[in-house]
VEXLOGU-280884 format. One record per atom (N, C-alpha, C, O): residue number from 0; atom name; x, y, z; residue in one letter. Coordinates in steps of 0.2 Angstrom, whole numbers, plus 2048, in hexadecimal, padded with zeros to 3 digits. Each point is the difference from the previous one (the first is absolute). Example, Ala and Ser with C-alpha at 12.3 -4.5 7.8 and 13.67 -1.06 7.14 Angstrom:
residues 2
<n 0 | atom N | x 842 | y 7E4 | z 827 | res a>;
<n 0 | atom CA | x 7FC | y 806 | z 800 | res a>;
<n 0 | atom C | x 804 | y 806 | z 800 | res a>;
<n 0 | atom O | x 805 | y 7FF | z 803 | res a>;
<n 1 | atom N | x 7F9 | y 806 | z 7F9 | res s>;
<n 1 | atom CA | x 804 | y 806 | z 801 | res s>;
<n 1 | atom C | x 7FC | y 805 | z 803 | res s>;
<n 1 | atom O | x 803 | y 806 | z 801 | res s>;
***
This chain:
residues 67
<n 0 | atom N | x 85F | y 81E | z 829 | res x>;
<n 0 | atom CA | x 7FA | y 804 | z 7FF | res x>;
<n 0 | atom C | x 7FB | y 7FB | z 7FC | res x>;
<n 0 | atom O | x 7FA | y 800 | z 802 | res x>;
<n 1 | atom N | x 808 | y 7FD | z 7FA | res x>;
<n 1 | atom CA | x 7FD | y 7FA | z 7FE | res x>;
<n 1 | atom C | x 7FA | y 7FC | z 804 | res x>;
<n 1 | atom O | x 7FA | y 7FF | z 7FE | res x>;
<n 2 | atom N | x 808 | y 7FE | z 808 | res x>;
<n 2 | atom CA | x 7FE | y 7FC | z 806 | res x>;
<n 2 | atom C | x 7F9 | y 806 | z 803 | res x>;
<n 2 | atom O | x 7FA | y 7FE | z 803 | res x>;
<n 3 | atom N | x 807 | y 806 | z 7FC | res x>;
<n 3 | atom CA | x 7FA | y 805 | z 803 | res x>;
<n 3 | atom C | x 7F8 | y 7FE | z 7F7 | res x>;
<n 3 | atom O | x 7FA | y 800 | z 800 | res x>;
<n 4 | atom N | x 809 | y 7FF | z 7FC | res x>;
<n 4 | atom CA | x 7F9 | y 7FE | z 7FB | res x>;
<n 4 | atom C | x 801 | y 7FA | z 7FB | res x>;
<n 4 | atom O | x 7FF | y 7FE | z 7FB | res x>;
<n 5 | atom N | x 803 | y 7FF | z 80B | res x>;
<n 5 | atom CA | x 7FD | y 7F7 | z 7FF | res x>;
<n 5 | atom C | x 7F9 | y 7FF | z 801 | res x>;
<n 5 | atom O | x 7FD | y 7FE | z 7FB | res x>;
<n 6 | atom N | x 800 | y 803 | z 80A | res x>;
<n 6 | atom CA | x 7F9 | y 7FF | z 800 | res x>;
<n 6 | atom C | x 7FC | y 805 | z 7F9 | res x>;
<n 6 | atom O | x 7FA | y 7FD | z 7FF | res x>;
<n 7 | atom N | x 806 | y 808 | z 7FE | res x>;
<n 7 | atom CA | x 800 | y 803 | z 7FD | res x>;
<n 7 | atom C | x 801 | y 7FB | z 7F8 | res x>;
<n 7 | atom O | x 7FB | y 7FE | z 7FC | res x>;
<n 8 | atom N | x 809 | y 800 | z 803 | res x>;
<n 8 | atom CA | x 802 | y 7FD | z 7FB | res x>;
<n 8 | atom C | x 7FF | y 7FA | z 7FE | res x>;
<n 8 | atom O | x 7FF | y 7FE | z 7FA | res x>;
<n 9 | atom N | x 7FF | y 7FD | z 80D | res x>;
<n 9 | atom CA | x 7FE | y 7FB | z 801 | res x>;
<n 9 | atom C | x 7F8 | y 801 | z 7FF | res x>;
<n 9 | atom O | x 801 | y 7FD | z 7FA | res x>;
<n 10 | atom N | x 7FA | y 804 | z 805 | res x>;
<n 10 | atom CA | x 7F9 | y 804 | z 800 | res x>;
<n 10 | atom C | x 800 | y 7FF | z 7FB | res x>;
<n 10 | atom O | x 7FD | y 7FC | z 7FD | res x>;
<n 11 | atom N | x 808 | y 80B | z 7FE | res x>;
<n 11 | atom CA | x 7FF | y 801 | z 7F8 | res x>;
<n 11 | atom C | x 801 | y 7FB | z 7FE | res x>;
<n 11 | atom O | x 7FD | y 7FF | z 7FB | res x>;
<n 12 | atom N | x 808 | y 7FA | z 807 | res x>;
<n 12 | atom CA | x 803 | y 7FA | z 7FB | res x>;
<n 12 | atom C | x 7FA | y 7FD | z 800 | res x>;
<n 12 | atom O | x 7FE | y 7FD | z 7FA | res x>;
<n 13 | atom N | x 7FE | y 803 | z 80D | res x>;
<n 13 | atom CA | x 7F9 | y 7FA | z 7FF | res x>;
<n 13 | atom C | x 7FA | y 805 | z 7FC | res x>;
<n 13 | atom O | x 7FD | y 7FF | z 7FB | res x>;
<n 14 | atom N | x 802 | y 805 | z 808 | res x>;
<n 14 | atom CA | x 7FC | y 805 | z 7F9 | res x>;
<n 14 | atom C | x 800 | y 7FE | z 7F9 | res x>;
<n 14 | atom O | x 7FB | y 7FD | z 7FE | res x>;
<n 15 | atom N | x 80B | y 805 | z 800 | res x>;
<n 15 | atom CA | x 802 | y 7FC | z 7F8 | res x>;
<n 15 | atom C | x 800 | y 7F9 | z 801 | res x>;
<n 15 | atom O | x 800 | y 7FF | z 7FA | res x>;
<n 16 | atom N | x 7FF | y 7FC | z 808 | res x>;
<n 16 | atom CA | x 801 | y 7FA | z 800 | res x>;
<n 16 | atom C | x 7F7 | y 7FF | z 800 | res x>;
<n 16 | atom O | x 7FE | y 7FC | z 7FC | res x>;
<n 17 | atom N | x 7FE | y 806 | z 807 | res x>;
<n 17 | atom CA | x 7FB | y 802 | z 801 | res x>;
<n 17 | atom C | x 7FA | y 802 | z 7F8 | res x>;
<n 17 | atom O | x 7FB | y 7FE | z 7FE | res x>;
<n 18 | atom N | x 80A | y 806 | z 800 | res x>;
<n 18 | atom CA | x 800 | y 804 | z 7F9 | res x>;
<n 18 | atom C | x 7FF | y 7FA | z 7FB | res x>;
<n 18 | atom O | x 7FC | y 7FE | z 7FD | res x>;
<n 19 | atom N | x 809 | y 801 | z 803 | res x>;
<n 19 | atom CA | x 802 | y 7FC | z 7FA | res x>;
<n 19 | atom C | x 7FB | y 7F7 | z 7FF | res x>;
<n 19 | atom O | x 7FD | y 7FD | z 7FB | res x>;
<n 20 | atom N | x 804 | y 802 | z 80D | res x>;
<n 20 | atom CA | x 7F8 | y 7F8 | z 802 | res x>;
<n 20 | atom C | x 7FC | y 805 | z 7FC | res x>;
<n 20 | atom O | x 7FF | y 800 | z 7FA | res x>;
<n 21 | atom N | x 7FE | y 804 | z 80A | res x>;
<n 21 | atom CA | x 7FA | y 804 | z 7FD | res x>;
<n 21 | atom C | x 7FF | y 800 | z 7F8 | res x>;
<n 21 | atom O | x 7FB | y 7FF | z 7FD | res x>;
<n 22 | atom N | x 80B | y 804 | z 7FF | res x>;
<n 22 | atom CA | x 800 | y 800 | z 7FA | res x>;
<n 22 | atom C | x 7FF | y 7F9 | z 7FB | res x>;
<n 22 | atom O | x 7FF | y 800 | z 7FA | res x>;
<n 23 | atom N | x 802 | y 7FB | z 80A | res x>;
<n 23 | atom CA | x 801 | y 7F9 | z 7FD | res x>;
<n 23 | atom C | x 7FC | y 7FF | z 802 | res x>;
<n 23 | atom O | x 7FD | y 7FF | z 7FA | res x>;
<n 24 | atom N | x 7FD | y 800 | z 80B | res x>;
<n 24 | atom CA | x 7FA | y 7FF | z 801 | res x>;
<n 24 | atom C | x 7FB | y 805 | z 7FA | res x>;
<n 24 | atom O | x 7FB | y 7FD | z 800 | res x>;
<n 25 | atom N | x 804 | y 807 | z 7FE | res x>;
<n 25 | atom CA | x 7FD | y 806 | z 7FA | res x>;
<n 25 | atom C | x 800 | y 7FC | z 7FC | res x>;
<n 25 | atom O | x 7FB | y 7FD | z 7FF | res x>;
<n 26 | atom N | x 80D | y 801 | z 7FD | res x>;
<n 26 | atom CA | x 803 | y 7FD | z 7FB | res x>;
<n 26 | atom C | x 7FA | y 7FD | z 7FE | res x>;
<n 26 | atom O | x 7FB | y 801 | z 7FD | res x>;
<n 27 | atom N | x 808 | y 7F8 | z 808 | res x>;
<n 27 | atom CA | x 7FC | y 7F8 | z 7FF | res x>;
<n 27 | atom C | x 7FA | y 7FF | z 804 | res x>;
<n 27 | atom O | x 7FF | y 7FA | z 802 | res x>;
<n 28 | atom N | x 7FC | y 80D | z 7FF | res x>;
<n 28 | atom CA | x 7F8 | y 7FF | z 804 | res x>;
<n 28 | atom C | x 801 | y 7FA | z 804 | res x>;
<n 28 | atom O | x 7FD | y 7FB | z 800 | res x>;
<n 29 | atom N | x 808 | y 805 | z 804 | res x>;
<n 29 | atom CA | x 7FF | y 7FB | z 806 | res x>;
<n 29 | atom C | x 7FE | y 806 | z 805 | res x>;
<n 29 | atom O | x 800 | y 806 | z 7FF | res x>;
<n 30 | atom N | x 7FE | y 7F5 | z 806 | res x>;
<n 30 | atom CA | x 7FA | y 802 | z 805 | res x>;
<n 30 | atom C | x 7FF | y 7FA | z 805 | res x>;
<n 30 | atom O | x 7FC | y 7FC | z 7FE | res x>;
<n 31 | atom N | x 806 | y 805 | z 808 | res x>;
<n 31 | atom CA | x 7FF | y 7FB | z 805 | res x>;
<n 31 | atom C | x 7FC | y 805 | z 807 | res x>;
<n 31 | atom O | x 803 | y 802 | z 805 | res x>;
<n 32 | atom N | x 7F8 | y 7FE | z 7FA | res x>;
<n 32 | atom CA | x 7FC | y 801 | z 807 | res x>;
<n 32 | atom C | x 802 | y 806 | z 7FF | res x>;
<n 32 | atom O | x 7FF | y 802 | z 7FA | res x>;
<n 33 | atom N | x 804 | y 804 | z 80C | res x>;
<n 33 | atom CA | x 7FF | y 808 | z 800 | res x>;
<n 33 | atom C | x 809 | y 7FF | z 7FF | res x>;
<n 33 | atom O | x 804 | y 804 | z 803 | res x>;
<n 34 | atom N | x 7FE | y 7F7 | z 7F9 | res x>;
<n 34 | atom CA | x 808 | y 800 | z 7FD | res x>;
<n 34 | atom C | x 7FF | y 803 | z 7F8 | res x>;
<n 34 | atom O | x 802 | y 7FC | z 7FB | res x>;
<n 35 | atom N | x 7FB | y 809 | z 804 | res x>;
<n 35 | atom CA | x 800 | y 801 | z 7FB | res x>;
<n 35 | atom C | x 803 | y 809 | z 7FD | res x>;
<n 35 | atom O | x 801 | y 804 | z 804 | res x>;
<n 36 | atom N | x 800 | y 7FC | z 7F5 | res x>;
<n 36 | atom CA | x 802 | y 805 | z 7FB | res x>;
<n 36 | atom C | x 801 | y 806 | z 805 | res x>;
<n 36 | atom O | x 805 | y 801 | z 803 | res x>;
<n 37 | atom N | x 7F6 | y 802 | z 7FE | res x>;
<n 37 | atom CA | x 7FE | y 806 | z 804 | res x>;
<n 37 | atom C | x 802 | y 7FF | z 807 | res x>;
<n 37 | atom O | x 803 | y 805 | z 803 | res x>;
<n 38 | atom N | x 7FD | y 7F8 | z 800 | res x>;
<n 38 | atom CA | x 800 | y 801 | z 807 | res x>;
<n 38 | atom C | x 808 | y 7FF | z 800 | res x>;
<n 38 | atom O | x 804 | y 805 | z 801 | res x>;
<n 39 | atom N | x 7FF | y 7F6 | z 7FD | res x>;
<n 39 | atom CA | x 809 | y 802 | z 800 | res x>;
<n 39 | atom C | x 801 | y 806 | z 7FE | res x>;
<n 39 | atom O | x 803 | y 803 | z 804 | res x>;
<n 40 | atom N | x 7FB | y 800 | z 7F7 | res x>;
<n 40 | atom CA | x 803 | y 806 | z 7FE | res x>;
<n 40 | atom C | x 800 | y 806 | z 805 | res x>;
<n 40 | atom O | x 804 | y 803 | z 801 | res x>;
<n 41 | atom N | x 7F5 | y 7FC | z 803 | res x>;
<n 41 | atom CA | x 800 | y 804 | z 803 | res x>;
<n 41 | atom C | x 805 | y 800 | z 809 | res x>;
<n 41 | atom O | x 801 | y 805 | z 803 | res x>;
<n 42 | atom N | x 800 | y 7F5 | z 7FE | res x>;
<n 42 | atom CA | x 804 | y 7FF | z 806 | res x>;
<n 42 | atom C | x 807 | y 800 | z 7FD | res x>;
<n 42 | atom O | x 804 | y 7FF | z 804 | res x>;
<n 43 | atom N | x 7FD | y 802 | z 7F5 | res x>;
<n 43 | atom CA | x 806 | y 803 | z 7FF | res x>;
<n 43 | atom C | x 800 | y 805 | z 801 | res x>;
<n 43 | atom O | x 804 | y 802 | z 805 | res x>;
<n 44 | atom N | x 7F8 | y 804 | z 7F6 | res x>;
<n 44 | atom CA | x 7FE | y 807 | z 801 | res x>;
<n 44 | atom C | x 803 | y 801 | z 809 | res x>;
<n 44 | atom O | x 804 | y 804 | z 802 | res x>;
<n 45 | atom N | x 7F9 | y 7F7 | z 803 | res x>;
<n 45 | atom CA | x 7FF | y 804 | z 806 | res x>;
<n 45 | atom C | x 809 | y 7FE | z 803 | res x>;
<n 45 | atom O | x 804 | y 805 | z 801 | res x>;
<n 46 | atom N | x 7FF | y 7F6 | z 7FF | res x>;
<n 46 | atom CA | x 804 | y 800 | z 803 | res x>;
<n 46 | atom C | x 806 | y 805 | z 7FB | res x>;
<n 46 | atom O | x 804 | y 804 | z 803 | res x>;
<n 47 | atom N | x 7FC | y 7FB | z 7F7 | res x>;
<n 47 | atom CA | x 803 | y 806 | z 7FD | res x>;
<n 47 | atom C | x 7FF | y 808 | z 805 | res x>;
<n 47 | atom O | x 804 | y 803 | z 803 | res x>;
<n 48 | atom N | x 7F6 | y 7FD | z 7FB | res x>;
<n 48 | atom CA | x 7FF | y 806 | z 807 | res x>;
<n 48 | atom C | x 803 | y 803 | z 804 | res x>;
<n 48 | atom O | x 802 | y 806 | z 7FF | res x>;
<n 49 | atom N | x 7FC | y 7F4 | z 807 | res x>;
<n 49 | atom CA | x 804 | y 7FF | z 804 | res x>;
<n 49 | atom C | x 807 | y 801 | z 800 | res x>;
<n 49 | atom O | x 802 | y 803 | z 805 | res x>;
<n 50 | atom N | x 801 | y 7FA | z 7F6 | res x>;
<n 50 | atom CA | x 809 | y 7FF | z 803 | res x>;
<n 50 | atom C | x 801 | y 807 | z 7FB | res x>;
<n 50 | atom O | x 806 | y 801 | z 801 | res x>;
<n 51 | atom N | x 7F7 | y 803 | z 7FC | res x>;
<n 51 | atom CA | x 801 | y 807 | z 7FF | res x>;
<n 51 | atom C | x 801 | y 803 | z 805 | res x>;
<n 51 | atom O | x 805 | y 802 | z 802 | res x>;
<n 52 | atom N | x 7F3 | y 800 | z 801 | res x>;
<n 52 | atom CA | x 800 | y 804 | z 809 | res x>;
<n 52 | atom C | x 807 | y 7FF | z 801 | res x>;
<n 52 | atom O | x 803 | y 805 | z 7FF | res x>;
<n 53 | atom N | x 7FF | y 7F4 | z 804 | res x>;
<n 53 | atom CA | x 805 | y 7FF | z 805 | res x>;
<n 53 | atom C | x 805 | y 802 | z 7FD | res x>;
<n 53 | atom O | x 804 | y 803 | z 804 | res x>;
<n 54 | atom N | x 7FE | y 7FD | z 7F8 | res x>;
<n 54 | atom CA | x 805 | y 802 | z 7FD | res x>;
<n 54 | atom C | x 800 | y 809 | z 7FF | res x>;
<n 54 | atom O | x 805 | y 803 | z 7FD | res x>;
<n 55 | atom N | x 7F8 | y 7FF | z 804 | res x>;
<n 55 | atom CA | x 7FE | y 809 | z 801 | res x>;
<n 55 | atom C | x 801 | y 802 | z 805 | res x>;
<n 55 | atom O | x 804 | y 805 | z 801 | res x>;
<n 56 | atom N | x 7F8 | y 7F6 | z 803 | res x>;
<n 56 | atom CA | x 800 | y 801 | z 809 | res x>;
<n 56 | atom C | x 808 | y 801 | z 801 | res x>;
<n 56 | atom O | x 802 | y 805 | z 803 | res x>;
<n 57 | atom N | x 801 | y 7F5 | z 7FB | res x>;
<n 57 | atom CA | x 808 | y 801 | z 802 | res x>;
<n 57 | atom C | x 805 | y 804 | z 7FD | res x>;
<n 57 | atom O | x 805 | y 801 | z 803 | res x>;
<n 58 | atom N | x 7F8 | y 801 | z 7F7 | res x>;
<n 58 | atom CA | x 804 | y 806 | z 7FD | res x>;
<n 58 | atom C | x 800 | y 806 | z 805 | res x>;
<n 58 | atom O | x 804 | y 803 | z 802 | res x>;
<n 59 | atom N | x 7F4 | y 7FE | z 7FE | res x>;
<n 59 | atom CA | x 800 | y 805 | z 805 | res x>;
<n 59 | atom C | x 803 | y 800 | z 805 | res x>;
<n 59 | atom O | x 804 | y 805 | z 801 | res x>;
<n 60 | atom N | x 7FC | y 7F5 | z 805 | res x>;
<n 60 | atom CA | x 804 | y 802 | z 804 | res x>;
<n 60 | atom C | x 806 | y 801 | z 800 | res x>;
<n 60 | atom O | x 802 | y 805 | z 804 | res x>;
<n 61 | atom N | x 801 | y 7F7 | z 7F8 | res x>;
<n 61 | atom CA | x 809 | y 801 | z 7FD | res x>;
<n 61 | atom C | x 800 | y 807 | z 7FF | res x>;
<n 61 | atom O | x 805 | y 803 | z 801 | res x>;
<n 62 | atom N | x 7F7 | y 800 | z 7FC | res x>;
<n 62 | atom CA | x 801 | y 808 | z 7FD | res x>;
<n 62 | atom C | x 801 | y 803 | z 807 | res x>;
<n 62 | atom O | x 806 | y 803 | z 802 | res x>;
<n 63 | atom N | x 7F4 | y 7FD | z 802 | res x>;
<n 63 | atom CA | x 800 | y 804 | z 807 | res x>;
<n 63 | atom C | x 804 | y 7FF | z 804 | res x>;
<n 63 | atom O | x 802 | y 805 | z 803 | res x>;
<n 64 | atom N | x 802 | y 7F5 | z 7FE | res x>;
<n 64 | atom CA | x 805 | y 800 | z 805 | res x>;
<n 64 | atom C | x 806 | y 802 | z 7FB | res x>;
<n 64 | atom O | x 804 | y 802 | z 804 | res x>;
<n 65 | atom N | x 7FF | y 7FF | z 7F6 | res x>;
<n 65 | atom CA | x 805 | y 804 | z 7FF | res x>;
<n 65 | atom C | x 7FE | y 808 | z 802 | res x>;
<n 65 | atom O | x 804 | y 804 | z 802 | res x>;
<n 66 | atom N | x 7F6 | y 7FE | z 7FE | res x>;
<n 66 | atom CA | x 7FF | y 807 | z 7FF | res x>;
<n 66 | atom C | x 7FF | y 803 | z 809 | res x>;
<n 66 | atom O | x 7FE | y 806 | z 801 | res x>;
***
């Protein structure tokens, strides 16, 4: 059952990896072109998202086919 939210899982891992660049870029006001503070956070924001949906998506369906 695992193997059905890997992609799910895989998503949130670069989210948070996403997160945390982002946060170390705030830290130390580094800023390289539109590689800056804000815009990681928020391309974390979005793939976090992302791998929420899908993983709802599949919950759902896993609920519907037992019922």
């Amino acid at each position: 059952m695992l193997k059905r939210f890997i992609i799910p899982i895989v998503l949130f891992l670069i989210g948070i990896g996403f997160y945390i660049l982002g946060a170390l870029f705030k830290i130390l006001h580094w800023g390289f072109g539109f590689r800056n503070a804000p815009n990681l956070l928020i391309i974390a924001s979005l793939f976090q998202l992302l791998a929420i949906s899908l993983a709802i998506l599949k919950l759902l369906k896993i609920y519907k086919r037992k019922n």
